[in-house]
N, C-alpha and C positions, 0 to 999 in steps of 0.2 A: 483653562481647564483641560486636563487630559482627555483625549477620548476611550468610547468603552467598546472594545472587540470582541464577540461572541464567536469561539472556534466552535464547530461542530460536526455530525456526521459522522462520525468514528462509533469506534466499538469500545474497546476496552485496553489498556495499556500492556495486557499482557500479549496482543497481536503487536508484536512490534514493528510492523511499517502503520498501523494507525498511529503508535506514539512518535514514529519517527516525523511523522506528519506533523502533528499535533507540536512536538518542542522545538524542530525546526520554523515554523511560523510564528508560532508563541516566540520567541527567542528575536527572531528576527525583526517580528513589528516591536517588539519593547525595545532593542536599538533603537530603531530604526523615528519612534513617536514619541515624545519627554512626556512623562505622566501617563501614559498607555497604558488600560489595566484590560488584562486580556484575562478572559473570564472562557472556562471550558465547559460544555456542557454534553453530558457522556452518560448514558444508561447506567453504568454502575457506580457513582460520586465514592460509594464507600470505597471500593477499590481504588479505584482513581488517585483518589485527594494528596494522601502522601505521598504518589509515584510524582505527581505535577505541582506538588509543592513549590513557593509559597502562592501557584495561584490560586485562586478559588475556583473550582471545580462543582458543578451544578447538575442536578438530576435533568436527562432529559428523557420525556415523556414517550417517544416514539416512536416505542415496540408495543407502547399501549392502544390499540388503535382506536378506540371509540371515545378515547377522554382525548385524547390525541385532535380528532374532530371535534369536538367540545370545546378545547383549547381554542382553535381558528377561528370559532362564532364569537367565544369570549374575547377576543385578540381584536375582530372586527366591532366589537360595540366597545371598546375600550376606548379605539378609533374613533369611533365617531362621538362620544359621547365624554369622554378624557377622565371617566371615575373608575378611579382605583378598583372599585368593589369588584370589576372584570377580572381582574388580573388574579386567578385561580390558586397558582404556585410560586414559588423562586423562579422554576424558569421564565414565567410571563414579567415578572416583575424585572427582571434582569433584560428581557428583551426588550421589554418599556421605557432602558435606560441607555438601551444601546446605540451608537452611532453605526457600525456594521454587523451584519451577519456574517461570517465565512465559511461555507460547505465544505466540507474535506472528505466526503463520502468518499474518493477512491475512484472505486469500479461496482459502485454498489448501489448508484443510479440506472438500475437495467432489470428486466424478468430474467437475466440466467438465473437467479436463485428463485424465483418466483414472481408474479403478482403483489401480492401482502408484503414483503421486503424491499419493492422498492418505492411501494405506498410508505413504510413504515422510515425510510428515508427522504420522501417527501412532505411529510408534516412539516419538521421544524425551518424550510423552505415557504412553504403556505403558511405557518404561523406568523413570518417575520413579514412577506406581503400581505394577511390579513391586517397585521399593526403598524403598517406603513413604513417597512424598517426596509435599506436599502442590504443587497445582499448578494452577494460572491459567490460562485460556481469556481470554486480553483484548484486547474492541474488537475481534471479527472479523465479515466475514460468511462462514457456514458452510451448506455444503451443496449442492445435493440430491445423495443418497445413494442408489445402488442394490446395488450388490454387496456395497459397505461397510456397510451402514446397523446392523447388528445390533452391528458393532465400533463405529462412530462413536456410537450409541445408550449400548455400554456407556460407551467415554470420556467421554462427556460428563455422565454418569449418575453418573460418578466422579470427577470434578474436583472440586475444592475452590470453586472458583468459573467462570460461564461467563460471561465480557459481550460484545455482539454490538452492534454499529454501523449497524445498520437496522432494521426494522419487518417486512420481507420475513422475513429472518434469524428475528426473534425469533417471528412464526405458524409458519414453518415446524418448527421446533425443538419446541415445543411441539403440535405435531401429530404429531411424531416418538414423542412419549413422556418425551423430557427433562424431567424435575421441576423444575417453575417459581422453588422456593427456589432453585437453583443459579445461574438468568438473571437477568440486567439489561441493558437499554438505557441506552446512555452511548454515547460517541462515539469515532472515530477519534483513538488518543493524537497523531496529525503535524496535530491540530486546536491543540497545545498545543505547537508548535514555535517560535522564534521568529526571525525573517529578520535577515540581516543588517544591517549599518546601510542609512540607505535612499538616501547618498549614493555606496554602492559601488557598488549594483545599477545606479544610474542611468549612473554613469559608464560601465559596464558597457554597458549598453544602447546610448550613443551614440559609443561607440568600434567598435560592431559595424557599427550603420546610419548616423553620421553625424548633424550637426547640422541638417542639409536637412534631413531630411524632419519635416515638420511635424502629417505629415496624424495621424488616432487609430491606435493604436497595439492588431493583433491577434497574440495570441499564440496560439501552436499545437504540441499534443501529438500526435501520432503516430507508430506503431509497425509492425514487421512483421508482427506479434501480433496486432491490429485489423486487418489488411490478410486474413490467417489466418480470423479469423471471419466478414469479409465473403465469402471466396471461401467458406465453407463455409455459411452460413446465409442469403445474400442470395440471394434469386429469379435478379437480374437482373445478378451478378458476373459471369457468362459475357458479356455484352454490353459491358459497363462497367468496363473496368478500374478497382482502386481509385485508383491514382495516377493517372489520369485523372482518373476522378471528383473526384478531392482538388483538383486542380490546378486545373478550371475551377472550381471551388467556389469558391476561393482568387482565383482570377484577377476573376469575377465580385463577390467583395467588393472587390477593392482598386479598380474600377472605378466602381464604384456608391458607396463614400465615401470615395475617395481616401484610402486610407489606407497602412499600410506591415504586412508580413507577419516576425514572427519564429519561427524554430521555438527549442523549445526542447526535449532530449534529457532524459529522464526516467529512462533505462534506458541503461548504454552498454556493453555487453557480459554478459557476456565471448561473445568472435565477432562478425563482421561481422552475420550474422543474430535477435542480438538486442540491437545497438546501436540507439538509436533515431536517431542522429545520420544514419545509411545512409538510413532509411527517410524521415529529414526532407530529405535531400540528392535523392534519387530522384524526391519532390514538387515539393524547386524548380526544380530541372533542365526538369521537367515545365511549369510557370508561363509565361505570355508576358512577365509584370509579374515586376522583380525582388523576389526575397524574400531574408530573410537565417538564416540559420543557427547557431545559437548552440553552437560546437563544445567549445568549454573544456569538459572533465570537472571538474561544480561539486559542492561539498555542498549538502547539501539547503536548508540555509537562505540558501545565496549563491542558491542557483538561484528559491527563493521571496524573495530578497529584491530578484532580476532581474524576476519576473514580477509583482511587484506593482507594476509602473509601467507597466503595459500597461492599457490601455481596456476589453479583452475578451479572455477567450480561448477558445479553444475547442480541446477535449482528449479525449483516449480515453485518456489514464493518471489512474487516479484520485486519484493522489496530486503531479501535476502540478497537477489539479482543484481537490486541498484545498489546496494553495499558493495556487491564486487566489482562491479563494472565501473564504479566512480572509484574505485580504489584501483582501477587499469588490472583487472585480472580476468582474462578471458573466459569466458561466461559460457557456459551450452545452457539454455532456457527449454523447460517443460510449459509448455502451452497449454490451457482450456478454452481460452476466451480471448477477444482480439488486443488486449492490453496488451498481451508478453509479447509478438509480433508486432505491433506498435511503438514499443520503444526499444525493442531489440533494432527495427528497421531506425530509429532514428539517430541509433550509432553506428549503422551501418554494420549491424552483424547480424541482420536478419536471416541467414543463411545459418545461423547455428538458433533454429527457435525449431522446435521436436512437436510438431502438432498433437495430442494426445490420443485422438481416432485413429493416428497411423506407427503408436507406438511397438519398438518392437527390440530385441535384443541384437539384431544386426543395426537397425537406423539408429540406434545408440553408439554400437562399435563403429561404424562408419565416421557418426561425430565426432568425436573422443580420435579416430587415426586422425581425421582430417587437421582438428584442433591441435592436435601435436604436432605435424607441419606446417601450420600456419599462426604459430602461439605468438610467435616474435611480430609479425605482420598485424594479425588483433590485437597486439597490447600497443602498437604504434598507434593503429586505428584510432584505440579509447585515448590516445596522451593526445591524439589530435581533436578527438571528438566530446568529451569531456566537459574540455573547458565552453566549450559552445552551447554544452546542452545546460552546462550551469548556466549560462546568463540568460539564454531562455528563462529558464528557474526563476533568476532574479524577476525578469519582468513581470511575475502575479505578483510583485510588491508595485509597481507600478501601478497597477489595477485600484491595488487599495489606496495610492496615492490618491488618484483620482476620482474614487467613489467617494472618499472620506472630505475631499476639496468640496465634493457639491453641495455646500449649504445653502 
């Protein structure tokens, strides 16, 4: 009999590195296990369903936060007591039937966004230990913890396995108190995605900007979200609007090597406010030099199979990032939080990661001259480094080898 794999932790498929997450795993354990039914469970099922077709796709509770606890006590007397009448929803009834859990939260195991959010990604971790289910921690970066830290301490103390996708991640954790047997360093699973063919993307590319333009070709990730953390962490955001800033940045490259500007959308809702498409259109607008804007809502590997025919790019979504950089296109990274330094350092181009408190329109131009004399050296880097950080990648299948073995 197959076994049944519960992905979780994500958001919604219109964030495209949760879905890059999400199909790359999915895809890989149905290889990878004969009769594998890998079952999603995602806050919004109705959205969902047909993007992740033909799996089944399941409502998860854990923005709810008070049934969400309800859940866990129902989840513990089901445990002990093995009658159905506990099991509340589909999602209880589906974890009742599972042989793994798999967390895919990300970087969304931590209080940078608050308190309540990374409670409301610790439920369905405490559900699957309330009902005695074993359960995967994989490829995140997690953390700092202050309100939380005793809870996040115990779950992670209680996982079956935890694997963390940087170096920052992996001291800090183990400073924490988290027992070393549990952790491993491996890499981002959307390091192990694969693009589409490369004549789509291209076509793709010059139906948007045209056959003209000849000049190198930069791509760009930006968000409201990054706009959010400059106005709240930069000295000098009061002075400096960010799309300001953005725009003569921008403006200043296309200048200095003639070249052409595309944005590309990472994130496209749900809402105007956290589509990235808004906050890429608000930059061009801004521009003396025309830019183009890449509006199609794409899957993730049409979207990396667009951006790996770009020269350079330069991105605050880090999964825009890992598109380029696993496709060898040297990357300048917008940083808020120690993930984009984390695995910018594990290709060894931590030296092109833009802290966001020290953002500024010279520490951009300085990036951007430096990048241009060292393009050829970075894209060696990545043909070297790459392949390394994918097998990293490979090993959280590993993990699930070995969790799914212990019966």
């Amino acid at each position: 009999m197959g076994k049944t794999i519960i992905l979780t932790g994500t958001f919604c498929h219109v964030n495209k590195g949760d879905a890059a997450m999400q199909l790359t795993m999915a895809s890989l354990m149905e290889q990878r296990y004969a009769d594998c039914e890998v079952v999603i469970s995602a806050p919004f099922p109705d959205e969902d369903s047909q993007f992740y077709a033909p799996r089944k796709v399941i409502r998860c509770h854990r923005r709810r936060l008070i049934y969400s606890f309800v859940q866990c006590i129902s989840g513990w007397l089901w445990k002990k007591t093995g009658s159905e009448a506990w099991l509340l929803d589909e999602e209880m009834r589906h974890y009742a039937k599972a042989d793994l859990i798999v967390d895919l939260s990300g970087d969304m195991l931590t209080e940078d966004y608050g308190p309540h959010v990374a409670l409301s990604h610790f439920y369905p971790i405490l559900l699957a230990n309330a009902m005695g289910k074993r359960v995967f921690l994989c490829a995140q970066s997690i953390g700092p913890f202050n309100w939380t830290r005793k809870l996040a301490s115990y779950i992670l103390n209680h996982a079956g396995a935890v694997t963390v996708r940087d170096q920052v991640t992996l001291d800090y954790l183990q400073s924490v108190g988290v027992t070393p047997r549990r952790l491993g360093l491996t890499g981002d699973v959307a390091f192990l995605m694969d693009p589409e063919d490369a004549s789509a993307g291209r076509s793709r590319l010059l139906q948007l900007i045209g056959e003209d333009n000849a000049g190198p070709l930069l791509g760009v990730s930006l968000s409201f979200l990054i706009e959010k953390h400059y106005r709240k962490k930069c000295p000098v955001a009061h002075q400096e609007p960010f799309v300001d800033l953005m725009a003569r940045s921008l403006d200043a490259w296309v200048e200095r090597y003639q070249g052409v500007v595309v944005f590309f959308a990472h994130v496209t809702g749900p809402g105007a406010q956290k589509d990235d498409r808004e906050a890429c259109k608000c930059v061009a607008q801004k521009m003396k030099h025309s830019a183009f804007v890449l509006e199609d809502d794409l899957s993730p590997s049409e979207i990396k199979g667009t951006i790996r025919h770009c020269d350079l790019f330069f991105g605050a979504r880090m999964h825009a990032n890992i598109a380029a950089l696993s496709s060898f296109v040297p990357t300048i990274a917008i940083a808020y939080s120690h993930k984009t330094p984390g695995i910018m350092n594990q290709l060894g181009c931590g030296e092109f990661v833009l802290r966001i408190e020290a953002l500024s329109e010279s520490l951009i131009e300085n990036a951007f001259s430096r990048m241009h004399q060292e393009r050829e050296e970075v894209r060696s880097r990545l043909h070297q480094r790459i392949p390394e950080i994918r097998e990293l990648s490979s090993q959280n299948l590993e993990r699930v080898d070995a969790l799914l073995g212990m019966d």
